[in-house]
C-alpha positions, 0 to 999 in steps of 0.5 A, a space after each residue: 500500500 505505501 510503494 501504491 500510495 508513493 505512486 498515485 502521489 507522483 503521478 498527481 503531482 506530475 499531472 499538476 505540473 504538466 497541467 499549470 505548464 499547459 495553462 501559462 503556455 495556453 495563456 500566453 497563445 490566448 494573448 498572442 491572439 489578443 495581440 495580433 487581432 488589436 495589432 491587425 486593427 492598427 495596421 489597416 487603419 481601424 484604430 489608431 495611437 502611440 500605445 498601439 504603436 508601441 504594443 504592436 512595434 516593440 514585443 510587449 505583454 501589456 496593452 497599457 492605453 491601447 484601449 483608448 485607441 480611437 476608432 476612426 469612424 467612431 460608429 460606436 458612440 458618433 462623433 459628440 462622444 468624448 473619447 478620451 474619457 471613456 476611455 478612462 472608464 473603459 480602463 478602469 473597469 478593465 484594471 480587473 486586479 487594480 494593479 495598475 497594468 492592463 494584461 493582454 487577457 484583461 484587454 482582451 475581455 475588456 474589448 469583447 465586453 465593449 461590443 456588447 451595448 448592454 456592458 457599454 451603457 453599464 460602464 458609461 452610467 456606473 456613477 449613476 443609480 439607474 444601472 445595476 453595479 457591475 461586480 466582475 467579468 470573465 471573457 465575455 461574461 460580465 456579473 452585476 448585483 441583483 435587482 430585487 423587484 423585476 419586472 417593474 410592474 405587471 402580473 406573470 400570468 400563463 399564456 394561455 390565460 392572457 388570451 382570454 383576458 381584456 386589455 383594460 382588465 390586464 392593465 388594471 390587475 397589472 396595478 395590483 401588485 405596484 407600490 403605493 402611488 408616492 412610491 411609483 413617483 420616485 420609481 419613476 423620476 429615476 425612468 424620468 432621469 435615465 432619460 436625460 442620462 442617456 439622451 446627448 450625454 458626454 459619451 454620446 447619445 443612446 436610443 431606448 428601443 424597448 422601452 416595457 415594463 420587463 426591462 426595467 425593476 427597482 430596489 428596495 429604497 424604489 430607485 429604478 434600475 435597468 434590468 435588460 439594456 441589450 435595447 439602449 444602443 448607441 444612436 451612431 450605431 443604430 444610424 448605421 444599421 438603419 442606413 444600410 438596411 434597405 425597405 419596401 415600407 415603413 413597416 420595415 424600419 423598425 429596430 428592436 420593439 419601437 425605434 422607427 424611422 421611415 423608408 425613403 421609397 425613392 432610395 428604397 432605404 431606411 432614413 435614420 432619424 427615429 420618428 419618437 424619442 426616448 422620452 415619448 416612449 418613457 412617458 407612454 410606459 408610465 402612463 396608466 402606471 402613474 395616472 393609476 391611483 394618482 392624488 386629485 390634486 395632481 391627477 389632471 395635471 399630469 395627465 395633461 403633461 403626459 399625454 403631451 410628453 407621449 405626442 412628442 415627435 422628431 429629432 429637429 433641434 425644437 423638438 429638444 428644446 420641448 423635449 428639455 422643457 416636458 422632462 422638467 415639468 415632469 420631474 419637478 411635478 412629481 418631486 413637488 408632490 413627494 418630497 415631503 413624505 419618507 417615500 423621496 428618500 
């Protein structure tokens, strides 16, 4: 038994060398590839910067601020972005060690994750409230804490039964389970400022286009939070898609849920200006979920701001203005009629 027992331990033992010499050289071939995918990147022209050119120059294992390489079409976040900055973001989420170096396998997550609209708009608002905090990623996979009341409202009812059920009916007992009314206002002002968060920002401007109570939730203080953001895309690369997307009507210029534009029959091809904005969209989702057991001294006001908010059309620079001017009037409404009570905190 102890020759048997010396035995077994020299083979796990080698096997466990073998194995952690496989890993690093493994390692090592995963960053190579991650080195010569941002270095072909370089070399034609997609991107551009002194630490791609010392990455892809010199023989380096680190990417330092390669990740801050700008893209010369900038279709991601459009021309308004600032670059620089989100750059910075970008960084410091990929610093997964915080040990001040970027390893060729933390940009090489660091760059799939990017790609994903959802971790993009998680990085670009992760000083603000309204998106779950990101706790970490591993290649392509990313975690964020969990938000404990999803979907914002509504009952989950087997499909079968839905069918048979009225829309005025469903849309009363979708209101059965939603806090109280002070409560759904803060709920709201926090849909209300996403919004504005995402709308002409510092690292470009996104469209909402699926804007359903199933995307969003909220926490136990009511303060709203994103819950599926794969439809919040960048408004650049949307334009994008949509001009090269080629239609017979309007009905073909749609883009997740409700961001349309119209077909330009004479060029058989989608324009690119969605037809409602953000706000329009929030605004029609909070309707029966605000009117709903709204205060009589509030109620006929803000119906009328509502249903002004839900007409809202185009992107011309009146319209924002307007828009600016409704999302305003919201807020301060709603936050008059709370602030008072333990309902705003």
């Amino acid at each position: 038994m102890k020759y048997l027992f010396f035995s077994w331990l020299a083979v796990f033992v080698g096997s466990w060398v073998v194995y952690v010499e496989y890993s690093s050289y493994t390692e090592l071939c995963r960053g190579r590839e991650c080195k010569n995918a941002i270095c072909d990147k370089y070399r034609t022209g997609v991107i551009d910067g002194s630490a791609c050119s010392s990455l892809c120059e010199k023989d380096t294992l680190y990417l330092g601020k390669c990740l801050s390489a700008k893209p010369n079409n900038q279709t991601k976040v459009g021309d308004q972005a600032n670059l620089q900055n989100l750059a910075t973001l970008v960084l410091g989420v990929a610093d997964a060690n915080k040990d001040g170096q970027i390893s060729l396998s933390e940009a090489r997550s660091a760059w799939a994750l990017i790609q994903l609209n959802e971790f993009l708009l998680a990085v670009v608002l992760q000083d603000r409230e309204h998106t779950p905090k990101l706790l970490g990623f591993c290649g392509d996979l990313y975690v964020v804490e969990k938000v404990p009341y999803a979907p914002l409202y509504g009952l989950s009812l087997p499909w079968l039964l839905e069918l048979w059920i009225p829309a005025g009916l469903r849309r009363s007992m979708d209101q059965w389970v939603t806090p109280s009314w002070p409560r759904k206002a803060k709920i709201s002002i926090g849909l209300l400022e996403l919004v504005e968060d995402v709308f002409h920002g510092t690292y470009g401007s996104f469209l909402m286009c699926d804007v359903s109570a199933a995307g969003f939730g909220y926490t136990e203080r009511h303060d709203l939070k994103v819950v599926d953001a794969r439809r919040i895309v960048p408004e650049a690369a949307f334009q994008e898609a949509m001009r090269e997307r080629r239609c017979e009507t309007d009905a073909d210029c749609v883009y997740g849920a409700d961001c349309l534009t119209t077909c330009d029959l004479t060029k058989r091809r989608c324009t690119t200006e969605v037809t409602r904005p953000n706000l329009a969209k929030a605004c029609g989702a909070l309707k029966d979920y605000l009117l709903w057991g709204a205060p009589s001294d509030v109620r006929e006001e803000l119906e009328k701001q509502l249903y002004a908010c839900i007409a809202l059309k185009g992107a011309t620079e009146q319209m924002e203005m307007e828009h600016s001017l409704i999302l305003n009037n919201l807020k301060t409404l709603l936050w008059k009629r709370i602030s008072h009570t333990k309902d705003s905190k």
